[in-house]
Backbone bond lengths (Angstrom), bond angles and torsions (degrees), N, CA, C in turn:
res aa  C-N    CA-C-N  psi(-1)  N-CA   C-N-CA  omega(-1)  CA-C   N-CA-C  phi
1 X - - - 1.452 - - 1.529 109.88 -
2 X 1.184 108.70 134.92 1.746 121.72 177.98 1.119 103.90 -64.54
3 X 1.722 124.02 164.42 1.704 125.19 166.18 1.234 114.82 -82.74
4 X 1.128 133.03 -28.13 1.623 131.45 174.96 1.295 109.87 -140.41
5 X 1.596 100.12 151.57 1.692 123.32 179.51 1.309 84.14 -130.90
6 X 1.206 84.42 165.19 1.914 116.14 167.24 1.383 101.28 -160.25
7 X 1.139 112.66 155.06 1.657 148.95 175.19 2.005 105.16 43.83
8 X 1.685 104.71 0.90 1.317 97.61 158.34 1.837 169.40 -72.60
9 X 0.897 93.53 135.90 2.390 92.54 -164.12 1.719 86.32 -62.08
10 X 1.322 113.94 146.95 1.889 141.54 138.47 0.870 99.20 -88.01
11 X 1.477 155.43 103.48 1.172 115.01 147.50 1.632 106.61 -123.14
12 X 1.372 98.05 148.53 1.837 122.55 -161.36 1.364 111.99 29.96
13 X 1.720 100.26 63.02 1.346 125.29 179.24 1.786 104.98 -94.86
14 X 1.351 94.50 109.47 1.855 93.08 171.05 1.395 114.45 -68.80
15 X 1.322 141.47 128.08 1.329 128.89 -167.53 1.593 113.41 -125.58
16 X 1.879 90.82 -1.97 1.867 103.31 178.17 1.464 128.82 -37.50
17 X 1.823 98.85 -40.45 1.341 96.61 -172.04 1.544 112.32 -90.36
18 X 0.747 154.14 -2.59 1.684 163.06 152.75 1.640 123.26 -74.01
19 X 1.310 106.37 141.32 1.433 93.99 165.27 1.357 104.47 -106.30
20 X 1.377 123.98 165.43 1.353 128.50 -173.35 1.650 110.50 -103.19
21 X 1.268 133.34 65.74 1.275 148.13 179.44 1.191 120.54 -57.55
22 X 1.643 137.81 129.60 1.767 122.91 175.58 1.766 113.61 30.94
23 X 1.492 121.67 42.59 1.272 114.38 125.80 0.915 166.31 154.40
24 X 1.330 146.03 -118.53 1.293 135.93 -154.59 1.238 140.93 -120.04
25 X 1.441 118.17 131.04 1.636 118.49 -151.40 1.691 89.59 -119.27
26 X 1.614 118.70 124.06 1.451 96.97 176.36 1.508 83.16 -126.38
27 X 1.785 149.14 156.24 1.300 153.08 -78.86 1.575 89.69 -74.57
28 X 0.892 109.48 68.97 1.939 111.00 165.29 1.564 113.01 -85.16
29 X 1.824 108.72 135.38 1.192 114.25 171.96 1.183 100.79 -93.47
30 X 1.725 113.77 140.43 1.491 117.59 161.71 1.786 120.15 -108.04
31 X 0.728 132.67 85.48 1.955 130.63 -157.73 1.523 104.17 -103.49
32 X 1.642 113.84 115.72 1.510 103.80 159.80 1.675 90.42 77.91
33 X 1.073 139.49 41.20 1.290 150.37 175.81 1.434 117.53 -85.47
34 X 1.366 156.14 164.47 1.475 167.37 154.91 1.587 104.19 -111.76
35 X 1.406 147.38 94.99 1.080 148.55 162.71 1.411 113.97 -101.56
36 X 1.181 111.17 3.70 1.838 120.80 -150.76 1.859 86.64 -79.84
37 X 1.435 99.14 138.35 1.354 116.41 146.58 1.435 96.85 84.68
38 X 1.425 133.24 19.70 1.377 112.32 -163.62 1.632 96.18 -134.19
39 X 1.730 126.50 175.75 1.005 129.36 162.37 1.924 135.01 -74.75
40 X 1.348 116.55 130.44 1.463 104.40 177.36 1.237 97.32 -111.07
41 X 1.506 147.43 97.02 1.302 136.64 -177.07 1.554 100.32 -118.48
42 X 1.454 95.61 129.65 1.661 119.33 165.93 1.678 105.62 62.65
43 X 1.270 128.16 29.13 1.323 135.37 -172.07 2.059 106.77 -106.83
44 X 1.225 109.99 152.93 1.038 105.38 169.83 1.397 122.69 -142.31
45 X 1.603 123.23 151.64 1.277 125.81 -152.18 2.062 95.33 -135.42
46 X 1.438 82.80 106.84 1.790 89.88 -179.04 1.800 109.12 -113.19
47 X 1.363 104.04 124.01 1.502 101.66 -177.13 1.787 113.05 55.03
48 X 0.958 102.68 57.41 1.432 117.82 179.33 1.380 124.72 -104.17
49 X 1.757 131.18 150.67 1.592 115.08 179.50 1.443 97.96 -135.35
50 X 1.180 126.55 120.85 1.396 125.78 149.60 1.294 122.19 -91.17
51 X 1.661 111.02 119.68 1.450 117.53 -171.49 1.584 115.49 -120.90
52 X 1.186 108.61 104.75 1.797 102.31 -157.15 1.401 147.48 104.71
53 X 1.492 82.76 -14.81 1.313 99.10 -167.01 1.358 143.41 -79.04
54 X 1.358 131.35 165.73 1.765 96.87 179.74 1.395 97.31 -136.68
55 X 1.486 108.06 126.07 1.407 121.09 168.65 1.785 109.21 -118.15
56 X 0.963 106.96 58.17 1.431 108.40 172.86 1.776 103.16 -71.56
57 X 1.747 105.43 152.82 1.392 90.57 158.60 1.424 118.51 91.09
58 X 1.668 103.02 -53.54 1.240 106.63 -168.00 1.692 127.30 -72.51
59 X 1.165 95.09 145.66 1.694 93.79 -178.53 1.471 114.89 -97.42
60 X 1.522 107.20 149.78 1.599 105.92 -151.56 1.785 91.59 -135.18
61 X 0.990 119.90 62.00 1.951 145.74 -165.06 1.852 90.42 -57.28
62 X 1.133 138.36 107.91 1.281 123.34 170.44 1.409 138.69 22.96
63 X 1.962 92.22 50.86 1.635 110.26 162.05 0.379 104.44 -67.50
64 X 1.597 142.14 177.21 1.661 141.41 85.75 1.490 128.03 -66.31
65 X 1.933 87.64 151.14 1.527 83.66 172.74 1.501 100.24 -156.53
66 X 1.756 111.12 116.96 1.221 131.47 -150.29 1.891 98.38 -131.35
67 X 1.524 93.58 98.18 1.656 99.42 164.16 1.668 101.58 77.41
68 X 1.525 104.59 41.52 1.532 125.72 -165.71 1.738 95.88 -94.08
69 X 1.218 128.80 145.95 1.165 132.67 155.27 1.473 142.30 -130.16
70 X 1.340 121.35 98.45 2.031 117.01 -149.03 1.461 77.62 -110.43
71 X 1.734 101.68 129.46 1.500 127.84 156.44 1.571 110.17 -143.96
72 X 1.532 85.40 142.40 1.483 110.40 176.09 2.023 99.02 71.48
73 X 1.166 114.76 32.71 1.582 124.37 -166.67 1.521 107.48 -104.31
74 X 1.173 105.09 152.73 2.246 110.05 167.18 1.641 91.71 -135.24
75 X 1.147 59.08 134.00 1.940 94.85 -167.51 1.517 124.03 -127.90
76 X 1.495 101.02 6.87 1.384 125.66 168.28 1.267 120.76 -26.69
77 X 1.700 127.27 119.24 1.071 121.23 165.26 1.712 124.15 99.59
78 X 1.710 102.87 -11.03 2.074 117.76 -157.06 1.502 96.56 -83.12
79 X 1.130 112.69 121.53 1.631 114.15 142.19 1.130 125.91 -83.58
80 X 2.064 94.11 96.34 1.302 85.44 153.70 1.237 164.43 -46.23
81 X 1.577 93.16 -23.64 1.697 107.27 -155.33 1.122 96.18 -98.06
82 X 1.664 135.24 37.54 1.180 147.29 156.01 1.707 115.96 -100.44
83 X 1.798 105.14 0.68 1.558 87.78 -171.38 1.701 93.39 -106.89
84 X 1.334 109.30 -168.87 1.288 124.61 179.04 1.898 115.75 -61.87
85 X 1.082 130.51 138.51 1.310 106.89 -173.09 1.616 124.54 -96.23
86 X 1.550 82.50 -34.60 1.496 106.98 157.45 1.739 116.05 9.51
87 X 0.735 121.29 107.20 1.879 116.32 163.28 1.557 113.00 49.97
88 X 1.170 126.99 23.39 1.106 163.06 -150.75 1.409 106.74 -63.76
89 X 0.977 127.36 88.23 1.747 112.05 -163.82 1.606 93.53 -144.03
90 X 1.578 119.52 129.73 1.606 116.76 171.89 1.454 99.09 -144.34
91 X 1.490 116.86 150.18 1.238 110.30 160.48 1.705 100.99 -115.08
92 X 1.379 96.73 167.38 1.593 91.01 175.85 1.991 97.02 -141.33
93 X 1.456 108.45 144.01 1.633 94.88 -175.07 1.793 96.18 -160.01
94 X 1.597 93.94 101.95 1.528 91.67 173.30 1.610 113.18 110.21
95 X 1.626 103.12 -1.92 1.132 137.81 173.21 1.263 133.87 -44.48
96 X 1.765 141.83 130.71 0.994 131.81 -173.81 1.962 108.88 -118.21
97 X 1.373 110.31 71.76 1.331 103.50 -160.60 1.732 105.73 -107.29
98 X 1.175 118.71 56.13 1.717 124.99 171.54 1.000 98.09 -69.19
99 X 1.439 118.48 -172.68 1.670 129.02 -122.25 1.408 120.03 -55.00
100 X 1.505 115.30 65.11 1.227 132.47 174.21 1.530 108.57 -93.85
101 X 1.819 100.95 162.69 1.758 95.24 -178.80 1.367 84.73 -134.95
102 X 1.906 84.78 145.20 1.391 94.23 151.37 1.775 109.62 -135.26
103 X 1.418 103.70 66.32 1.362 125.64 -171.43 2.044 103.39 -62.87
104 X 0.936 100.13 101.03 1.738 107.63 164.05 1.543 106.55 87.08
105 X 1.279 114.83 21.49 1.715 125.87 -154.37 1.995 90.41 -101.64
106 X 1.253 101.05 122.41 1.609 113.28 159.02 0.860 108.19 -33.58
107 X 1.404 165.65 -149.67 1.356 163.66 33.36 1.731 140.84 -137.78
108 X 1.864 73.31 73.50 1.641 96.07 -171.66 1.628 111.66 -71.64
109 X 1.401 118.72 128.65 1.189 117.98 159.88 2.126 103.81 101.31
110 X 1.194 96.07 -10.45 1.588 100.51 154.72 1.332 126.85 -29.32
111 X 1.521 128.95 131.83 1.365 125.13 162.07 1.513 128.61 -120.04
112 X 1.334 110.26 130.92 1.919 108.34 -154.04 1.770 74.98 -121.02
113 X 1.301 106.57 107.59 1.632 115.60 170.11 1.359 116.30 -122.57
114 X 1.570 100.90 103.02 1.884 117.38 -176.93 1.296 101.23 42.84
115 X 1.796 123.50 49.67 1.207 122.42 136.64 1.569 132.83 -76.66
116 X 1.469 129.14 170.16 0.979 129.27 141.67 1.222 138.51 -66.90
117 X 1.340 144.82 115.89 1.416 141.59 -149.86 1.518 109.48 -128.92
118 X 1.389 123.02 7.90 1.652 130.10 -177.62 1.096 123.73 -3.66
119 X 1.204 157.66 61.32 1.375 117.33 166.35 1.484 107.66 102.12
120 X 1.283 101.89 0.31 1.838 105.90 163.57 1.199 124.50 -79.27
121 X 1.570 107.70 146.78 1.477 132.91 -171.02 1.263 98.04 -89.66
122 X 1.702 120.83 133.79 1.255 155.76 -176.70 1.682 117.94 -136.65
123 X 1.219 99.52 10.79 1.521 103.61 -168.38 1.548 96.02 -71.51
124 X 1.094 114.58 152.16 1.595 145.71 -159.49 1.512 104.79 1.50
125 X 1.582 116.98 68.68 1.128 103.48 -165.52 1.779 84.24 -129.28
126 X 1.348 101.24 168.24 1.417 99.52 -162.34 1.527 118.88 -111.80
127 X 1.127 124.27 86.80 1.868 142.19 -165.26 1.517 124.36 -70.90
128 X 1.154 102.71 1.53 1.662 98.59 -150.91 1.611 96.46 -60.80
129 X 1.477 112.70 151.29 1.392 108.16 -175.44 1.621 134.18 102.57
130 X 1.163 88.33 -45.81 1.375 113.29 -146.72 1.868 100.50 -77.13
131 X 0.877 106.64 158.47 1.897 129.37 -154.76 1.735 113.02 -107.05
132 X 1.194 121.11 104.73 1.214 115.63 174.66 1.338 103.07 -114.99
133 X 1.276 123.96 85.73 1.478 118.09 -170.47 2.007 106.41 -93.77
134 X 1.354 110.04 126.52 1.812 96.75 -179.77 1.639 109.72 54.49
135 X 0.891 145.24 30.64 1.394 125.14 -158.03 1.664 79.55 -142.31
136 X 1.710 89.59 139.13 1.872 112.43 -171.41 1.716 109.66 -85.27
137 X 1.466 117.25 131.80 1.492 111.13 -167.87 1.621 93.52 -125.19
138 X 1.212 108.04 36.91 1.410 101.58 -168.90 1.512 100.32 -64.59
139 X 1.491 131.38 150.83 1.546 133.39 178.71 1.600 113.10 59.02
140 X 1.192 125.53 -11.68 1.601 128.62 -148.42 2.264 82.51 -88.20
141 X 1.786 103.71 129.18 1.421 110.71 -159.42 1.485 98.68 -93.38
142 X 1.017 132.29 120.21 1.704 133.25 127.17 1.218 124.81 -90.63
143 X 1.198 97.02 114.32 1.790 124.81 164.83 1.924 111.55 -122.41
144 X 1.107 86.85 125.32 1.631 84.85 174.63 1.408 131.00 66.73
145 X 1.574 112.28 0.16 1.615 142.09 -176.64 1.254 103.78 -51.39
146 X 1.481 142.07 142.92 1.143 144.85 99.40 1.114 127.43 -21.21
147 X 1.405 142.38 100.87 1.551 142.38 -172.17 1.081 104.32 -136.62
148 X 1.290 128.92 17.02 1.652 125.49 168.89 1.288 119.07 -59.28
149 X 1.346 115.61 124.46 1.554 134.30 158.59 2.304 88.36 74.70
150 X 1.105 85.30 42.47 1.858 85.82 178.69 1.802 93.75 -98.43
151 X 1.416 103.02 146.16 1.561 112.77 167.21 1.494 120.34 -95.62
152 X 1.653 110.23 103.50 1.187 112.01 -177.13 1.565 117.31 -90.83
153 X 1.194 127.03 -14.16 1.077 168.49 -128.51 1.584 96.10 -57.13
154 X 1.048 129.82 -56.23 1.597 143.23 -160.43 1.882 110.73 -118.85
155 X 1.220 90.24 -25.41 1.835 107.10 177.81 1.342 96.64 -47.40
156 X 1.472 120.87 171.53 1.247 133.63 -176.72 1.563 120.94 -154.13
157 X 0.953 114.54 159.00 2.029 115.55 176.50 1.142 118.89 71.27
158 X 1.503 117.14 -7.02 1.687 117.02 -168.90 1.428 114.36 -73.87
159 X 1.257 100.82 150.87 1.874 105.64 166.99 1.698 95.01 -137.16
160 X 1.980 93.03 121.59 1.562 101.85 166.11 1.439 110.86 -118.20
161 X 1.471 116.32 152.53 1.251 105.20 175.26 1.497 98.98 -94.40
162 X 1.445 99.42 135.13 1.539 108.35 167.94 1.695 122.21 -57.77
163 X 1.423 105.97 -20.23 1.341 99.22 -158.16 1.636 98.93 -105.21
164 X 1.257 114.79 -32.32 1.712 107.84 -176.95 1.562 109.95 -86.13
165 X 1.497 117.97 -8.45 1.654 121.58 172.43 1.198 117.25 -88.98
166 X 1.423 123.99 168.05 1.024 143.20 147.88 1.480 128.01 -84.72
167 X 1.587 113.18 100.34 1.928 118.87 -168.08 1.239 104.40 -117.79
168 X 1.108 162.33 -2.17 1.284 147.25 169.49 1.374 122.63 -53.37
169 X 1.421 99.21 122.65 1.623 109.78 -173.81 1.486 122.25 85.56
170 X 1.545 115.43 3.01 1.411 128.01 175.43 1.353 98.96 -72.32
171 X 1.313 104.43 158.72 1.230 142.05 165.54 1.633 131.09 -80.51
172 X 1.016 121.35 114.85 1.761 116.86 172.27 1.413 121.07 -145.99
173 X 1.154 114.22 154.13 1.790 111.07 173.70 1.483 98.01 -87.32
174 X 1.648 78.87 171.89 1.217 100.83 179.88 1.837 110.01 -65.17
175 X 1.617 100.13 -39.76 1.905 119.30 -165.61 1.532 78.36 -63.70
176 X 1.307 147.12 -64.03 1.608 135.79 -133.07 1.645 107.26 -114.89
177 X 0.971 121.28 8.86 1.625 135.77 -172.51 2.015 85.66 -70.70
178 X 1.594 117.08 -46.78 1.656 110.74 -179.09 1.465 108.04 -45.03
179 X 1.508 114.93 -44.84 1.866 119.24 -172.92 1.894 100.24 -38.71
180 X 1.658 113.52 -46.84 1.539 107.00 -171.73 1.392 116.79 -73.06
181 X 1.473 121.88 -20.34 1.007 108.47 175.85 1.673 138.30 -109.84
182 X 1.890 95.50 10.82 1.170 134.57 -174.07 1.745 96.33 -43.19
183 X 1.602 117.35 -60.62 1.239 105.71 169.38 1.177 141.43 -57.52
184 X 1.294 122.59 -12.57 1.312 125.06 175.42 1.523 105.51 -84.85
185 X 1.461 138.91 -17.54 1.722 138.25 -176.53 1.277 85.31 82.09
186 X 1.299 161.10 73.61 1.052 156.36 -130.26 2.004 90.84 173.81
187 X 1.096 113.54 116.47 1.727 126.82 -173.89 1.740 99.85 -120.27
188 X 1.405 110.15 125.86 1.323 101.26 158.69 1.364 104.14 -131.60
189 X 1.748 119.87 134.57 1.145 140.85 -167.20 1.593 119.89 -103.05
């Protein structure tokens, strides 16, 4: 495998048996892809789309991924907060990202659109902005989060604690506004 592509398709590229070492994807499509279970170390992904794809598992050792976009993807299991943070920008839409972390991870201006969010780690990680549109947070932890000016609005299943986060200027409906006060035994009718 070469060190850099640009403007190139994967498509229903198995990528299990390789690790992806020093590099570089600049607006590469990946479609119908196998990334699951393997290493991404020191590689970077600029203006990128994963469509289909499955990176479960996989470890992502001081990538980057700048103006990245995963739809229709399972992403089960990734620590993020192992990649580079640098310019840090992902959207995710259609997404299958359960018990993933993004423990202490920047990631202002993120978009989680009618993903799955299981059981993901959010601990002291920094949200402001950021978009949970339709997308299930059932178990998914905030402690110590940045959630300023975040859109909770349509999200669902979440439990935040009011008192160890940061909420000013968030967003909520009226239907899911009970999720915040679920801890307190606290009912509003």
């Amino acid at each position: 495998m070469k060190d850099y592509y640009n403007d190139e398709i994967f498509e229903k590229k198995n990528f299990t048996a390789e690790e992806l070492k020093r590099k570089d994807f600049d607006s590469c499509i990946f479609k119908h892809c196998d990334l699951s279970n393997i290493h991404i170390i020191n590689s970077e992904f600029l203006e990128c789309e994963f469509i289909d794809c499955n990176l479960s598992n996989t470890r992502l050792k001081e990538s980057s991924f700048k103006q990245v976009c995963f739809v229709n993807s399972k992403l089960i299991g990734v620590n993020f907060h192992e990649i580079d943070p640098f310019l840090l920008q992902i959207n995710f839409t259609n997404c299958q990202l359960d018990y993933s972390s993004f423990y202490q991870l920047k990631m202002q201006y993120f978009k989680f659109i009618e993903c799955s969010v299981k059981e993901v780690d959010f601990t002291k990680a920094d949200l402001q902005f950021c978009l949970f549109e339709n997308s299930n947070l059932s178990g998914a932890i905030f402690e110590e989060s940045d959630l300023r000016n975040t859109n909770f609005k349509t999200a669902r299943n979440f439990s935040i604690n009011l008192e160890t986060n940061k909420l000013q200027n968030s967003t909520f409906s009226k239907d899911n506004v009970n999720n915040l006060l679920e801890r307190y035994k606290i009912k509003v009718e």
